[in-house]
N, C-alpha and C positions, 0 to 999 in steps of 0.2 A: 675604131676608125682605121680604116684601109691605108697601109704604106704608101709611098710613095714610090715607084719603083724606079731602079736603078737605071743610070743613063747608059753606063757601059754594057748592062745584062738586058733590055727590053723583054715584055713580058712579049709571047703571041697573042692574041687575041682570046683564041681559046682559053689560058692557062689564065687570061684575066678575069674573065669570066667565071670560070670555074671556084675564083679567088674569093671574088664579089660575090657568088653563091654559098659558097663556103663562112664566110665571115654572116648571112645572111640570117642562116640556120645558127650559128651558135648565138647570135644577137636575139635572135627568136629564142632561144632556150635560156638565156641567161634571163632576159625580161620577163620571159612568162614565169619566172622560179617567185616570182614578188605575184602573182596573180594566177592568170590561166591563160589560156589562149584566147578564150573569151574575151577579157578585159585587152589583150593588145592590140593596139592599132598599125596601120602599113607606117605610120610617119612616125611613131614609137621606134620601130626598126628599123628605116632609114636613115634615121637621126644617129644609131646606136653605129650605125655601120658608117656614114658619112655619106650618102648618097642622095640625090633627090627621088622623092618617092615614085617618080615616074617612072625610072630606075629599077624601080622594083618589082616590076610587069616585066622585065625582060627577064627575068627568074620562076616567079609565082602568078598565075592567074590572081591569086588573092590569099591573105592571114591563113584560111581554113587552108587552103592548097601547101603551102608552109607547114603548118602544122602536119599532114598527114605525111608530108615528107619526112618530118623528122620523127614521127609513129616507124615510119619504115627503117631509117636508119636505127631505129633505139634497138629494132630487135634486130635485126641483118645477124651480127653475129654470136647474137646467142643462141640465135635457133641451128648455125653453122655446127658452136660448138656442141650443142645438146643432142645435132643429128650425130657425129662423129663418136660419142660417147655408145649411142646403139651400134654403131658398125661391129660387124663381126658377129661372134654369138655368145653375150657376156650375158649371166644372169641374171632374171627382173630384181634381183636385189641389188647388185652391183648398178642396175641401172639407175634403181633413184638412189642410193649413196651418194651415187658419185652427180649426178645432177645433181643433187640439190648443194653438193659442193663447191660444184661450178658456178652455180647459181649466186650463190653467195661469194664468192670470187669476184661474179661478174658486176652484181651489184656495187662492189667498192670499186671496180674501175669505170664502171659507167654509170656511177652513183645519180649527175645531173638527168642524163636519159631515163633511169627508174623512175626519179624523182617526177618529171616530165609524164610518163606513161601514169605513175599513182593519182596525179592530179585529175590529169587531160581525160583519164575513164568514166569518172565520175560526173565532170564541172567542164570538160571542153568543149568545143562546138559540135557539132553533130556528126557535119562530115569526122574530124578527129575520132571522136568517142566510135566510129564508127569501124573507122581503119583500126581501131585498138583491137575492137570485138573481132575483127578478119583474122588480122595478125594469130591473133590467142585462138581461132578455131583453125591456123593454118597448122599451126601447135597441135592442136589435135589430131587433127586429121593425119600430119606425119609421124605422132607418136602411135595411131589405132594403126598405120600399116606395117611401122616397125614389131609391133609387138604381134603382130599376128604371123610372122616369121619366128616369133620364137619356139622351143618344144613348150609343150603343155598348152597352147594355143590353139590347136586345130579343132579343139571342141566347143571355141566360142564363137557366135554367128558376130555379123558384121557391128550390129546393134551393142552387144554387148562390148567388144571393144571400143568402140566408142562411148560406151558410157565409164569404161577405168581411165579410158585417154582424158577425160575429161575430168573424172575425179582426180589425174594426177598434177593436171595441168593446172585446176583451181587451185589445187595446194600451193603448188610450185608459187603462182601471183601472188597467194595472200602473203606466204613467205617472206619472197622478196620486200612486199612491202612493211611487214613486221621488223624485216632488217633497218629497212632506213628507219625504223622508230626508236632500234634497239638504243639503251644508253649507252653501252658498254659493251667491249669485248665477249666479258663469262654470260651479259644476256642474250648477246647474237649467238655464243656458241649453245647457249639451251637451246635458241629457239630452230639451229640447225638440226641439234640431234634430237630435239621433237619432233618435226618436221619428216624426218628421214624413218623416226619411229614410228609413224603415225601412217604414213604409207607402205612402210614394210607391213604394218597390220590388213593392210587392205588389201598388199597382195598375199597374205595367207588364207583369205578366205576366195581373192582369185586365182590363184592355184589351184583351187580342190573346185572351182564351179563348171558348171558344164552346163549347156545356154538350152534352153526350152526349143525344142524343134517346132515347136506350136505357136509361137510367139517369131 
């Protein structure tokens, strides 16, 4: 339920607004955690937030509109942190260590939003499940141009870095989502340095590959 705002501070208009959207999206993420996006309704989260649902067109076209906003905010800054990890010229080993560190990092502080994205992939509406699938090939696509900056990379054609961007990226998700399963502490820490193990294996055999000029 939205505050009351202060008589001596007045909000501006904008900053109400802004508020009102804000409280819209997490009312939409706490609800959907009992269901999916599927099963919520516009007066589900109107209700949740205190507003009348008409109210809720001056934010969202519609639930699915909602949802794909909050697809967008869940990754905004894991992909920030994950690009920053590539910057410079650290090696592809260093590079999935320490992502899939992060990763697992990121998942305990934005535990609700994995949570949200593990669902919505699977069982959310279309438009959602959709914006998931963009998101995780935007993923891609910025990891196949980082890596093709790296040494030992000039001999792979465009195709084949996108197919490691993609093997690393599928990992990455299934990860994440094994973490929210994890019971305990020592089984998130296996299934981290499985994880980080399992992909250093893939880049030993991409190190030594060199891409079909025929293909």
């Amino acid at each position: 339920m939205l505050e009351e705002e202060s008589a001596t501070e007045p909000m501006s208009r904008v900053a109400r607004k802004e508020r009102t959207r804000r409280a819209i999206l997490d009312a939409a993420l706490e609800l959907s955690s009992e269901s999916t996006m599927a099963a919520l309704s516009l007066r589900q989260v109107a209700k949740q937030v205190g507003i009348v649902p008409t109210a809720f067109y001056r934010h969202f076209d519609s639930v699915e509109a909602l949802g794909v906003a909050l697809v967008a905010e869940s990754f905004v800054s894991l992909r920030t942190m994950l690009r920053d990890i590539r910057q410079g010229d650290p090696a592809l080993a260093d590079i999935v260590d320490r992502s899939i560190t992060i990763l697992a990092d990121h998942v305990h502080q934005q535990r609700a939003h994995f949570a949200f994205i593990a669902r919505e992939r699977a069982a959310g509406p279309p438009a959602v499940r959709r914006a998931i699938r963009d998101e995780i090939a935007r993923f891609e696509h910025e990891l196949a141009a980082d890596l093709s900056r790296l040494p030992g990379t000039s001999v792979w054609s465009a195709r084949d870095l996108e197919v490691l961007s993609n093997l690393i990226v599928t990992a990455m998700v299934a990860t994440a989502e094994a973490i929210l399963a994890a019971d305990d502490p020592a089984a998130e820490q296996r299934l981290v340095e499985q994880a980080q193990l399992q992909l250093r294996m893939v880049l030993i055999g991409a190190l030594s590959w060199h891409s079909d000029p025929a293909r």
